[in-house]
Jmol script that loads the backbone (N, CA, C; Angstrom):
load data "model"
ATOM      1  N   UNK A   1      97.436  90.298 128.126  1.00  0.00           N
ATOM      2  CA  UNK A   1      98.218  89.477 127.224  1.00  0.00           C
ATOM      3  C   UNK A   1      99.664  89.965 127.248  1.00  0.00           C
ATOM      4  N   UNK A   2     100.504  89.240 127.621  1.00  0.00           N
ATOM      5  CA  UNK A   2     102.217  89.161 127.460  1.00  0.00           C
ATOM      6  C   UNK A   2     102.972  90.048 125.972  1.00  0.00           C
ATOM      7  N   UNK A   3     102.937  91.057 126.156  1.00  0.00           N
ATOM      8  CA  UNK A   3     104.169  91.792 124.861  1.00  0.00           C
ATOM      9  C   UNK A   3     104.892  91.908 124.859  1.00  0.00           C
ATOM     10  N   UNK A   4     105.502  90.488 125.452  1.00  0.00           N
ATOM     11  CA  UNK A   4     107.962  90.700 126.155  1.00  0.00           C
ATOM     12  C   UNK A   4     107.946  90.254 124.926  1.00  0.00           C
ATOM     13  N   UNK A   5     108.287  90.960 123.604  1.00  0.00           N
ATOM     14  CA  UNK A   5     108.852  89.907 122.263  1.00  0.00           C
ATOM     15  C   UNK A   5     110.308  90.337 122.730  1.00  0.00           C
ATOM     16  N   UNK A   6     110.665  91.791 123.137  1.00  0.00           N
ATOM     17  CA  UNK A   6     112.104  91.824 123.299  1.00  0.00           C
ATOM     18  C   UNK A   6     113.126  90.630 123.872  1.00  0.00           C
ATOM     19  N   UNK A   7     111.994  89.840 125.060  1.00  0.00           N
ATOM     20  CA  UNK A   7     112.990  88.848 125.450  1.00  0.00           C
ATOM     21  C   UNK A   7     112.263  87.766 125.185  1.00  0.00           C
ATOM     22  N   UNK A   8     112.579  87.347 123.935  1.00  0.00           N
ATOM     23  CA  UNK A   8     111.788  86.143 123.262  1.00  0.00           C
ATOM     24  C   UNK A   8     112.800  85.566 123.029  1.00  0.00           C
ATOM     25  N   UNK A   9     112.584  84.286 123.426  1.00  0.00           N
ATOM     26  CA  UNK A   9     113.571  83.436 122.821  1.00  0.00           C
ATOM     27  C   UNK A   9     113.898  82.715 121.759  1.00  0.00           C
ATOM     28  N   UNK A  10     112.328  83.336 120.679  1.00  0.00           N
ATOM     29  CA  UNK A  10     112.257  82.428 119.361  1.00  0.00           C
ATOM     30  C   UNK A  10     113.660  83.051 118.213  1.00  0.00           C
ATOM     31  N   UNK A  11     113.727  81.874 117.636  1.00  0.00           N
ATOM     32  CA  UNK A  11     114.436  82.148 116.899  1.00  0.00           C
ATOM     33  C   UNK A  11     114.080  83.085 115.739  1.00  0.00           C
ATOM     34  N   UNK A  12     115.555  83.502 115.491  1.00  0.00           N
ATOM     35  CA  UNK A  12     115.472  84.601 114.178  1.00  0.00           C
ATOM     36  C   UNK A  12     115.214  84.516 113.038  1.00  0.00           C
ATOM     37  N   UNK A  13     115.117  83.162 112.554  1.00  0.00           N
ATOM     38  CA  UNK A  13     115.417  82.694 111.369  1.00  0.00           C
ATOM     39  C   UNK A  13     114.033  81.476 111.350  1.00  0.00           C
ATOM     40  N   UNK A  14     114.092  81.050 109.898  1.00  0.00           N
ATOM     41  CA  UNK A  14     112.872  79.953 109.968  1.00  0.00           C
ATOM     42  C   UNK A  14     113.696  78.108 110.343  1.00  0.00           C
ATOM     43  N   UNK A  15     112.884  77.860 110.974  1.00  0.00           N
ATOM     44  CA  UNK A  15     113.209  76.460 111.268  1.00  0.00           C
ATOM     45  C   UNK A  15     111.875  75.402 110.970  1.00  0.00           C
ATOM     46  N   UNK A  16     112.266  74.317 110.116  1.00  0.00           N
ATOM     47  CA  UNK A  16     111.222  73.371 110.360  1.00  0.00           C
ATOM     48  C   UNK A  16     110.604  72.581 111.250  1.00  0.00           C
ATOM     49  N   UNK A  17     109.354  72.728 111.448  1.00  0.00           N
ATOM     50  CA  UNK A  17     108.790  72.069 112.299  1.00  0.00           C
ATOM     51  C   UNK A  17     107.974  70.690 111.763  1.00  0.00           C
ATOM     52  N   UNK A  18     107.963  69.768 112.579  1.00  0.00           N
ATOM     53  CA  UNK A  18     107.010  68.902 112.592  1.00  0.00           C
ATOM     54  C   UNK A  18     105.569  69.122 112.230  1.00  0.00           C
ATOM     55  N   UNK A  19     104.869  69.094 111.788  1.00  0.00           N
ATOM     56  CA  UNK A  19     103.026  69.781 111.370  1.00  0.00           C
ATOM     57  C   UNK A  19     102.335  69.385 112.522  1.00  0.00           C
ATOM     58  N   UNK A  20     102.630  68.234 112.867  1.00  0.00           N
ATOM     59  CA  UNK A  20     101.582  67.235 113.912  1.00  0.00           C
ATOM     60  C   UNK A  20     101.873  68.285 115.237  1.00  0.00           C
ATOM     61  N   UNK A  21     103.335  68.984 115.005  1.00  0.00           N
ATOM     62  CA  UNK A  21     103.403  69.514 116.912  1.00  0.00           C
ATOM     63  C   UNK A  21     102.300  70.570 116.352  1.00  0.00           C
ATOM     64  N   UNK A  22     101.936  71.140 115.747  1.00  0.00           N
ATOM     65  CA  UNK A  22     101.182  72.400 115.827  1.00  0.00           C
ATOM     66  C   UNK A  22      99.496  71.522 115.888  1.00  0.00           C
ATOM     67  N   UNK A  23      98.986  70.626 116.046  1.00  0.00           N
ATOM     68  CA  UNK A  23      97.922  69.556 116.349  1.00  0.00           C
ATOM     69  C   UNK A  23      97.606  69.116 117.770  1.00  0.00           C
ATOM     70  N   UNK A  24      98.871  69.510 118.249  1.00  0.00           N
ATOM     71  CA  UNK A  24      99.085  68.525 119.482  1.00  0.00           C
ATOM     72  C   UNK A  24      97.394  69.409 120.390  1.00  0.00           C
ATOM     73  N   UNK A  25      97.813  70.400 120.672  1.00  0.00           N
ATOM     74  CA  UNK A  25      97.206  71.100 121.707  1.00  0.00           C
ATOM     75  C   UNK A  25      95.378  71.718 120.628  1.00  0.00           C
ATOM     76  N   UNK A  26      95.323  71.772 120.125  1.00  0.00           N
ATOM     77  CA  UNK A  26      93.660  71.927 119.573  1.00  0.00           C
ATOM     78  C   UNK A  26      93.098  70.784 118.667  1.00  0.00           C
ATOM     79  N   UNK A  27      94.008  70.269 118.216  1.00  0.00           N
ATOM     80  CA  UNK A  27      93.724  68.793 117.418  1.00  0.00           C
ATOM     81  C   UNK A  27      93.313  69.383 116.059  1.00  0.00           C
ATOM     82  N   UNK A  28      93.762  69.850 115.702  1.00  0.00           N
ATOM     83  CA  UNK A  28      93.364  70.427 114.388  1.00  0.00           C
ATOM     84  C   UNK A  28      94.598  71.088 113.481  1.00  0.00           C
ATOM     85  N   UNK A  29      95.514  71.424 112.756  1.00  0.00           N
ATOM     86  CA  UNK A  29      96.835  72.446 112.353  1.00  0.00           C
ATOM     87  C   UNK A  29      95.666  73.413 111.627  1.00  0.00           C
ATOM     88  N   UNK A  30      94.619  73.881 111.254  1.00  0.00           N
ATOM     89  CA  UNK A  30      93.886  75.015 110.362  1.00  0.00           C
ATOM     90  C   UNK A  30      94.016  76.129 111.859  1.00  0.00           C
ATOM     91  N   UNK A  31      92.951  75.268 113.091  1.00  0.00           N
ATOM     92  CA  UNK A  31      92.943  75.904 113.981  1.00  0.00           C
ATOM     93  C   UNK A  31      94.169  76.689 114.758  1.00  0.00           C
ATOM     94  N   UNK A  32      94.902  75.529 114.685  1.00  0.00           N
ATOM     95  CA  UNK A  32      96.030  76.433 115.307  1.00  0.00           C
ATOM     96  C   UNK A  32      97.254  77.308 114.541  1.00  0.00           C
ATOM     97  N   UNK A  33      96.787  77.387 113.406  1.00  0.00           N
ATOM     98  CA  UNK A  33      97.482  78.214 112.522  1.00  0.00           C
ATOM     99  C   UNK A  33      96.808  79.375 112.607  1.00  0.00           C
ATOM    100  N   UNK A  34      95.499  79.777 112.324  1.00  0.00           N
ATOM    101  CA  UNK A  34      94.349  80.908 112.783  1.00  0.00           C
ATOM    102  C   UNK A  34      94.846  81.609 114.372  1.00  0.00           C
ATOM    103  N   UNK A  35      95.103  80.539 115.334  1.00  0.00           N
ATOM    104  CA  UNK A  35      95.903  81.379 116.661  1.00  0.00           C
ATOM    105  C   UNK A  35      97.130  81.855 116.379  1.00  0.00           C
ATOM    106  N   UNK A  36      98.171  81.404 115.631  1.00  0.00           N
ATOM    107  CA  UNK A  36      99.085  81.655 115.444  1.00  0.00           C
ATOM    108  C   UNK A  36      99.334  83.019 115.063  1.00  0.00           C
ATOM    109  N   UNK A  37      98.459  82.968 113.819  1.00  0.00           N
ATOM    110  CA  UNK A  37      98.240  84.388 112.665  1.00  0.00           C
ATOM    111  C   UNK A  37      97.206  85.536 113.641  1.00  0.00           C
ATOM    112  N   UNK A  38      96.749  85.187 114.615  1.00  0.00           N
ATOM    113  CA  UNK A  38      96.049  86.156 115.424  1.00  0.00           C
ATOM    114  C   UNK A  38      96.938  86.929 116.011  1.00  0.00           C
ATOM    115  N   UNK A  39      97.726  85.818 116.350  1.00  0.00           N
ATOM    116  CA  UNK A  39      99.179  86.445 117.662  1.00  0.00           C
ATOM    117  C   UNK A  39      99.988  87.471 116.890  1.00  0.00           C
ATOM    118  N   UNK A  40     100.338  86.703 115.835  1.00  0.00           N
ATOM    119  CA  UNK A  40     101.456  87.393 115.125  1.00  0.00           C
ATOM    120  C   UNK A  40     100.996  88.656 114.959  1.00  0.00           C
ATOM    121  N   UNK A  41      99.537  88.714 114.666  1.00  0.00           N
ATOM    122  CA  UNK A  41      99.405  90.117 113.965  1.00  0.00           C
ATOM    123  C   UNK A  41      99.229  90.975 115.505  1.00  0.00           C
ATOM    124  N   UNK A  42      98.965  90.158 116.594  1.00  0.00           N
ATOM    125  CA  UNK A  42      99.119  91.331 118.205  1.00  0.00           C
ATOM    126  C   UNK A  42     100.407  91.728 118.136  1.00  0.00           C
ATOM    127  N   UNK A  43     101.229  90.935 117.832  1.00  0.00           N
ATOM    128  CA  UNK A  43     102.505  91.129 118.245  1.00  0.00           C
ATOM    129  C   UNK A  43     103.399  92.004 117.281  1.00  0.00           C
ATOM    130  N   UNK A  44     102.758  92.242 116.029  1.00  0.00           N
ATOM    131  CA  UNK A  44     103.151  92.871 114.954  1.00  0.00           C
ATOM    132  C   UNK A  44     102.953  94.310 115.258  1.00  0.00           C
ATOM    133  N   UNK A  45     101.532  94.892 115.821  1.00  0.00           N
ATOM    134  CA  UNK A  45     101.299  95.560 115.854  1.00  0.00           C
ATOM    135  C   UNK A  45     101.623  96.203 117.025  1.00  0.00           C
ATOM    136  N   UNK A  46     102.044  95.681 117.813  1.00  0.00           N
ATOM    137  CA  UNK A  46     102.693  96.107 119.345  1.00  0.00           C
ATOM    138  C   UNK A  46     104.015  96.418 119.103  1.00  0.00           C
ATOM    139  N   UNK A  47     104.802  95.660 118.072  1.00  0.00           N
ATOM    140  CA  UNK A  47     106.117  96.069 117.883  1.00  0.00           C
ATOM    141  C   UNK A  47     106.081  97.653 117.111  1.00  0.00           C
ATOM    142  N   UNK A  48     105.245  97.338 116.329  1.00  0.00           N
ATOM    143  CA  UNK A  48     104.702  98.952 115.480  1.00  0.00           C
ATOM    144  C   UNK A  48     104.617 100.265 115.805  1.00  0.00           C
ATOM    145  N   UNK A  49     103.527  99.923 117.575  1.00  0.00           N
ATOM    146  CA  UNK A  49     103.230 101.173 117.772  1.00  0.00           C
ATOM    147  C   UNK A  49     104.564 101.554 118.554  1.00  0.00           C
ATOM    148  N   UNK A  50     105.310 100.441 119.463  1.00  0.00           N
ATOM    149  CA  UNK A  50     106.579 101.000 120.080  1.00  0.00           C
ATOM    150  C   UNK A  50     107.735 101.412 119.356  1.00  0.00           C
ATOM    151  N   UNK A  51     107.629 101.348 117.969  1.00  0.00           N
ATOM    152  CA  UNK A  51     109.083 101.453 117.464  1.00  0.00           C
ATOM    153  C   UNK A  51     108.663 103.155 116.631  1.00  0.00           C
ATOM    154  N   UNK A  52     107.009 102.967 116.662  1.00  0.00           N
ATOM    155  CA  UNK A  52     106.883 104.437 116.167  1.00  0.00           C
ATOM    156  C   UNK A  52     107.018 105.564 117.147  1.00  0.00           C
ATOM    157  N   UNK A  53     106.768 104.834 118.391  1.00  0.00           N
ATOM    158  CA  UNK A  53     106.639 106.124 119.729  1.00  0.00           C
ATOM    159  C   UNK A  53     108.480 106.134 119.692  1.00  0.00           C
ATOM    160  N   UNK A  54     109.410 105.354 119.907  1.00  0.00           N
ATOM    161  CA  UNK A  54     110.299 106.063 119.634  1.00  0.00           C
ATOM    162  C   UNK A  54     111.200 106.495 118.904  1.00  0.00           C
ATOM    163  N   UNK A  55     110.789 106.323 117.555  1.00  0.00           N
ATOM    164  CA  UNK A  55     111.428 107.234 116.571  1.00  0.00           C
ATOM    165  C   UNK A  55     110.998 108.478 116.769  1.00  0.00           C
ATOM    166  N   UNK A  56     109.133 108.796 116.866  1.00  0.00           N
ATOM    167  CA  UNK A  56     108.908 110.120 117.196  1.00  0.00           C
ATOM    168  C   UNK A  56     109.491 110.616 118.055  1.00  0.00           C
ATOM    169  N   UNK A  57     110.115 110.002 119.270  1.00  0.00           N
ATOM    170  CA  UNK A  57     111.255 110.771 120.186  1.00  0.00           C
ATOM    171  C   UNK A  57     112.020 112.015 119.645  1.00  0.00           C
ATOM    172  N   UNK A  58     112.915 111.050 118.479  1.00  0.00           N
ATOM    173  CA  UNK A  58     113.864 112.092 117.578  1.00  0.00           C
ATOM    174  C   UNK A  58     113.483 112.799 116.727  1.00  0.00           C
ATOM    175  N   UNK A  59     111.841 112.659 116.257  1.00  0.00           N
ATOM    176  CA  UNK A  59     111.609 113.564 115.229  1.00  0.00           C
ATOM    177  C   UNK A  59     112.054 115.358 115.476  1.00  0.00           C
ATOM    178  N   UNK A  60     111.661 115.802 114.146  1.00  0.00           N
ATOM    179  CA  UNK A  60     112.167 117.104 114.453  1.00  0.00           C
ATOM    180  C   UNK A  60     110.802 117.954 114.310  1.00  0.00           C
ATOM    181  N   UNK A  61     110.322 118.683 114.550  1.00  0.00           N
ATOM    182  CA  UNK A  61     109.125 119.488 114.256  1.00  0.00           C
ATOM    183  C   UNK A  61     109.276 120.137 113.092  1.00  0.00           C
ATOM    184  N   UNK A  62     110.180 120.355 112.424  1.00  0.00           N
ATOM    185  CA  UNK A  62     109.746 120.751 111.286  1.00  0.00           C
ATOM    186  C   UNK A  62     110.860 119.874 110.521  1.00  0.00           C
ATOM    187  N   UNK A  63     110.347 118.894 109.837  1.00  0.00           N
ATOM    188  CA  UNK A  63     111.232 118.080 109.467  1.00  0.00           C
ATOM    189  C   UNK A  63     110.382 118.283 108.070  1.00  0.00           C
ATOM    190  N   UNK A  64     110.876 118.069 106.786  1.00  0.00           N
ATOM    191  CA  UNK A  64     110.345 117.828 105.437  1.00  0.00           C
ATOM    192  C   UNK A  64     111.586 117.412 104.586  1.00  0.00           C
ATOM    193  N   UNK A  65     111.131 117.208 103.497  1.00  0.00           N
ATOM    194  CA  UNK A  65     112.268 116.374 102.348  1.00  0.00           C
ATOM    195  C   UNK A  65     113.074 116.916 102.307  1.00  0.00           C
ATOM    196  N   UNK A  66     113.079 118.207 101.955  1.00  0.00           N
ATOM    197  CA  UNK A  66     114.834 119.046 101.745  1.00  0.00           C
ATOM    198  C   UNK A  66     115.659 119.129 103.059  1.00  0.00           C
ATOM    199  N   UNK A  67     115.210 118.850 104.276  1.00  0.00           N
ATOM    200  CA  UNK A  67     116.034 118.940 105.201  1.00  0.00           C
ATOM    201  C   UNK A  67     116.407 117.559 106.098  1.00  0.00           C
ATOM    202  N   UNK A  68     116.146 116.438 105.198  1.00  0.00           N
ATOM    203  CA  UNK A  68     116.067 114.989 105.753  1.00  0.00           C
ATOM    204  C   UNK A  68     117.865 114.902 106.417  1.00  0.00           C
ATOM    205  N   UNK A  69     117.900 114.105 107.432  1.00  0.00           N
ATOM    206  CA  UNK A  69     119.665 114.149 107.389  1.00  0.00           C
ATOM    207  C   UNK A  69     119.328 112.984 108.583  1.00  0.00           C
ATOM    208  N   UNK A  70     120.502 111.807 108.139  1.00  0.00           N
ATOM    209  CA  UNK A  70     120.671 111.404 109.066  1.00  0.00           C
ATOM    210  C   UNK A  70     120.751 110.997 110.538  1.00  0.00           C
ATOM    211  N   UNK A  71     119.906 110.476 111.616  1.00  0.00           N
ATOM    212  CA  UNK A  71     119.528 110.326 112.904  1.00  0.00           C
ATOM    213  C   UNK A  71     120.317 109.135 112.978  1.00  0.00           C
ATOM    214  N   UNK A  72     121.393 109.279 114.047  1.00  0.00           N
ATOM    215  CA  UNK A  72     121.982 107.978 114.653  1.00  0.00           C
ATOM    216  C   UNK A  72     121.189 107.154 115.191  1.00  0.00           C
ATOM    217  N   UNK A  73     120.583 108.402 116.599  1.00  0.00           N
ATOM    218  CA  UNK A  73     119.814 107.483 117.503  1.00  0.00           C
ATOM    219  C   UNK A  73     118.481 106.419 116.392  1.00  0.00           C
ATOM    220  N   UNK A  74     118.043 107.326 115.402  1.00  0.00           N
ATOM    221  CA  UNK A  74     117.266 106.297 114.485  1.00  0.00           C
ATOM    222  C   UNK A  74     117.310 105.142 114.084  1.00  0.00           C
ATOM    223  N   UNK A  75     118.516 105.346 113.528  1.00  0.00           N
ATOM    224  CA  UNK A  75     118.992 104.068 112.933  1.00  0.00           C
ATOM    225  C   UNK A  75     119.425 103.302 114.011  1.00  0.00           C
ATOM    226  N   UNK A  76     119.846 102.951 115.021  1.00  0.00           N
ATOM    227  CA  UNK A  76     120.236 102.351 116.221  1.00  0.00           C
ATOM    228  C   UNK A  76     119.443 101.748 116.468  1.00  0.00           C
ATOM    229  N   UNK A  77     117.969 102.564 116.381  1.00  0.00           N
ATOM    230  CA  UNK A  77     116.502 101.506 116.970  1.00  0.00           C
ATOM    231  C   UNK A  77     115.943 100.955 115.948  1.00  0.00           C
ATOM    232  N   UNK A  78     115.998 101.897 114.679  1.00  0.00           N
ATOM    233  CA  UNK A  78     116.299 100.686 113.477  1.00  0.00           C
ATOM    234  C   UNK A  78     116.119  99.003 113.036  1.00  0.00           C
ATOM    235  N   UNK A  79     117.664  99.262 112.999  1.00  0.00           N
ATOM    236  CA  UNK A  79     118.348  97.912 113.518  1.00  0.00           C
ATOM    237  C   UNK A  79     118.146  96.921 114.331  1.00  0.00           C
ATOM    238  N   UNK A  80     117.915  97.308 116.157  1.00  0.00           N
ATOM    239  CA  UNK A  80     117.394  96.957 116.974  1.00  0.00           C
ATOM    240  C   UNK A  80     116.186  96.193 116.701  1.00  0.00           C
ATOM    241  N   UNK A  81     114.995  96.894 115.832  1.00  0.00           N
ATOM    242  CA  UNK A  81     114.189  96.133 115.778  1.00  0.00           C
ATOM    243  C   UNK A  81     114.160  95.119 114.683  1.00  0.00           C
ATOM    244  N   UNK A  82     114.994  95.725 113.931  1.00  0.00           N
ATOM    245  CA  UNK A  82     115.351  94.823 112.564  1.00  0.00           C
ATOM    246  C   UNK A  82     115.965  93.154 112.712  1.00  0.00           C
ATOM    247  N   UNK A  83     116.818  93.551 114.101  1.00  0.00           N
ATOM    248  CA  UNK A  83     116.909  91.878 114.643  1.00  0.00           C
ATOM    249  C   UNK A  83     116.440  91.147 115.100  1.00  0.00           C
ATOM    250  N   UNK A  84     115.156  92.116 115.589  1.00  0.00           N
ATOM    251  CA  UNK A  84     114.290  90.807 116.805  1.00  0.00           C
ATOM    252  C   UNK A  84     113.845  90.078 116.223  1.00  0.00           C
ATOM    253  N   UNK A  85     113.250  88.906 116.573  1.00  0.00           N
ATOM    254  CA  UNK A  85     112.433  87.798 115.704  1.00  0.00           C
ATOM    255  C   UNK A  85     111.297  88.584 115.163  1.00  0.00           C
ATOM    256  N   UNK A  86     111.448  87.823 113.872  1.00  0.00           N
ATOM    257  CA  UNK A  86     109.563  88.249 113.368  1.00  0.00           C
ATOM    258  C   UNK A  86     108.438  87.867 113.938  1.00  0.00           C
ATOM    259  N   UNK A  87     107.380  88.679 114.023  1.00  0.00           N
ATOM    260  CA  UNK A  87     106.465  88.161 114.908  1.00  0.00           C
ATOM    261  C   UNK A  87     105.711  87.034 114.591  1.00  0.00           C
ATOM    262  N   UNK A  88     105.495  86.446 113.633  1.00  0.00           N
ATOM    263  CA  UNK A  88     105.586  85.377 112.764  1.00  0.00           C
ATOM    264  C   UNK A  88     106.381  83.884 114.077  1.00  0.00           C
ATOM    265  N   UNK A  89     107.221  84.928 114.035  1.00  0.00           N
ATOM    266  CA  UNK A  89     108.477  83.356 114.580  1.00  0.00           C
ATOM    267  C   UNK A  89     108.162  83.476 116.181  1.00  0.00           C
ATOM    268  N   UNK A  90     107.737  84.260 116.900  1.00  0.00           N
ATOM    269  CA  UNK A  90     107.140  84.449 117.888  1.00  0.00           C
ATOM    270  C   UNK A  90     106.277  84.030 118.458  1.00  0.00           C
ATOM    271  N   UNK A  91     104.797  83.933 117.173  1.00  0.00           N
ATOM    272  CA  UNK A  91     104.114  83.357 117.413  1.00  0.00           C
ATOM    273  C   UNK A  91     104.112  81.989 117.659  1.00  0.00           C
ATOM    274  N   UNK A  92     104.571  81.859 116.590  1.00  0.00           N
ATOM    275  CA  UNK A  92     105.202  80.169 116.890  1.00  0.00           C
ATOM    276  C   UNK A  92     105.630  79.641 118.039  1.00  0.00           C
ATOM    277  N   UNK A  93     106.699  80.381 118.354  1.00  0.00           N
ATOM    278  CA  UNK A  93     107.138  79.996 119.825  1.00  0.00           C
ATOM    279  C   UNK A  93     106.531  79.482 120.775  1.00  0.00           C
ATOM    280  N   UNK A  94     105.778  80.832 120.704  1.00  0.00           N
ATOM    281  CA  UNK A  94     104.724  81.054 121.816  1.00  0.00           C
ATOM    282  C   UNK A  94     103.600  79.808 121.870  1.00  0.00           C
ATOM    283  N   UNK A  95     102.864  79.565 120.753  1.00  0.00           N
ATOM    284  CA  UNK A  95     102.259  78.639 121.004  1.00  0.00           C
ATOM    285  C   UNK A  95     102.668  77.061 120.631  1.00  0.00           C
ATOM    286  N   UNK A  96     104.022  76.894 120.345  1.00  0.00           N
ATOM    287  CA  UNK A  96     104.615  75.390 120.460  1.00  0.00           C
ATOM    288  C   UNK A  96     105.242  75.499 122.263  1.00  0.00           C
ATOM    289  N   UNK A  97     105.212  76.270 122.811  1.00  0.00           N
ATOM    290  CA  UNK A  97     105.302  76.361 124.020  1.00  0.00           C
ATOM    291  C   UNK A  97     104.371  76.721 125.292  1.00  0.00           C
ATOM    292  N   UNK A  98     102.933  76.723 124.896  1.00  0.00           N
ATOM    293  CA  UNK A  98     102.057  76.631 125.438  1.00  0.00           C
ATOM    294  C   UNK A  98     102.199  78.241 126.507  1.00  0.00           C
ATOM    295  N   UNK A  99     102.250  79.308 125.348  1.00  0.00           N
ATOM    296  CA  UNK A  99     102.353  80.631 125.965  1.00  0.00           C
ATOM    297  C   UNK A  99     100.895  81.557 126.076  1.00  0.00           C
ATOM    298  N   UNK A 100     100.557  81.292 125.095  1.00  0.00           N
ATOM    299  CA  UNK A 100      99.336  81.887 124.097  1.00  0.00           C
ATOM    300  C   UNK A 100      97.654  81.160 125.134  1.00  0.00           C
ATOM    301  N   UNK A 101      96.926  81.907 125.006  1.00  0.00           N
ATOM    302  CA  UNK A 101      95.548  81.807 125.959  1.00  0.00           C
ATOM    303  C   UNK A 101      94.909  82.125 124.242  1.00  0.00           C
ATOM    304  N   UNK A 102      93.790  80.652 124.618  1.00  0.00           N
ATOM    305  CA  UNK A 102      93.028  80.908 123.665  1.00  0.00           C
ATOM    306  C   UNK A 102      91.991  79.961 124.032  1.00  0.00           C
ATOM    307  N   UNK A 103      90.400  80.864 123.401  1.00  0.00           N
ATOM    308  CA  UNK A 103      89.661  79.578 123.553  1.00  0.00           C
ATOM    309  C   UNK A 103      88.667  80.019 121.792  1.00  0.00           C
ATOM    310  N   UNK A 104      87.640  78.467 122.097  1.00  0.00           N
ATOM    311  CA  UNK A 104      87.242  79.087 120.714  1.00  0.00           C
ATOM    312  C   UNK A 104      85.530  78.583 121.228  1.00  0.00           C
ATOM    313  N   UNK A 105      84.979  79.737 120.807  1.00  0.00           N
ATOM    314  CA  UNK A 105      83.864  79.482 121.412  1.00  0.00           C
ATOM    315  C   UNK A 105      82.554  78.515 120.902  1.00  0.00           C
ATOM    316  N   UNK A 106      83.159  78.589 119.440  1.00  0.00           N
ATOM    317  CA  UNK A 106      82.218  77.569 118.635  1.00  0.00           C
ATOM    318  C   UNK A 106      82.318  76.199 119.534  1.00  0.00           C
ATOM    319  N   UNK A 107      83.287  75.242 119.767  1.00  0.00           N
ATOM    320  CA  UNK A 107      83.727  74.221 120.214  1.00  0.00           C
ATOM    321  C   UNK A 107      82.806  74.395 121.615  1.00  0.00           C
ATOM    322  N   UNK A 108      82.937  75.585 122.558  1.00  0.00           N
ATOM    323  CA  UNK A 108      82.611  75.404 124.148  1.00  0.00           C
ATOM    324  C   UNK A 108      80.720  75.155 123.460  1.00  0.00           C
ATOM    325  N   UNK A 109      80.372  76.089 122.506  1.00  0.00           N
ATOM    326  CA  UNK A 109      78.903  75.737 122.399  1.00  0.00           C
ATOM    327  C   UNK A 109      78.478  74.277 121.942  1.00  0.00           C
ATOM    328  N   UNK A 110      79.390  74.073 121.051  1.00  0.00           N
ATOM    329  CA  UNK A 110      79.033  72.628 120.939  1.00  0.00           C
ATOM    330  C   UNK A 110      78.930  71.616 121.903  1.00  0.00           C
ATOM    331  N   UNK A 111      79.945  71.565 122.681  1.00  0.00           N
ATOM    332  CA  UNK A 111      79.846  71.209 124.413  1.00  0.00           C
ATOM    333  C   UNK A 111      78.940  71.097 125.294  1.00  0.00           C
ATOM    334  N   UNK A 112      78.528  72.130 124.997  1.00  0.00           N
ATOM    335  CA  UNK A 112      76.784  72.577 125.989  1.00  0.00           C
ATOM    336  C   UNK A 112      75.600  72.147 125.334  1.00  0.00           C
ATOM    337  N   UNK A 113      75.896  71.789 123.778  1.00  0.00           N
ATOM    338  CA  UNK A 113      74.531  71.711 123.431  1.00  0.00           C
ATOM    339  C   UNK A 113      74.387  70.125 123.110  1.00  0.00           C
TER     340      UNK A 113
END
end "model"
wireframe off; spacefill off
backbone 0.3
color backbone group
């Protein structure tokens, strides 16, 4: 599964959508809101573990409350991630653009039976 959110092109901000486009491709908006909220939370959590691996970069080994002080490089990546789209808005993207792989297996059994 694809984890480029860095070069995502969704927007930063919320924009309204049409309801019916999120219908188009499963025929349903419950269903494809459930993919949506699946993604978001991959993509949430992928942004998570990378932004924790490199803050731990700068940690200090003996770091505790009385000796807290300012990290540039911290705050730099911070920020950085503080601008990217939410994964929320990502998701979206992703699947009003037919990015996202999904199947649902209830539907394929019904199919067969």
């Amino acid at each position: 599964m694809n984890m480029d959110y860095k070069n995502s092109k969704a927007p930063t901000n919320t924009i309204t959508h049409n309801i019916m486009d999120f219908a188009r491709s499963t025929g349903n908006v419950y269903e494809s809101v459930v993919i949506m909220s699946k993604r978001a939370n991959q993509i949430a959590a992928q942004m998570k573990e990378d932004l924790s691996k490199k803050l731990k970069e700068f940690a200090q080994a003996n770091d505790n409350l009385e000796e807290t002080f300012e990290n540039r490089e911290q705050i730099e990546i911070s920020r950085y991630y503080e601008k990217l789209p939410k994964p929320t808005l990502i998701a979206i993207d992703d699947f009003l653009h037919d990015k996202i792989y999904y199947r649902n297996p209830a539907k394929e059994k019904d199919m067969l039976d």
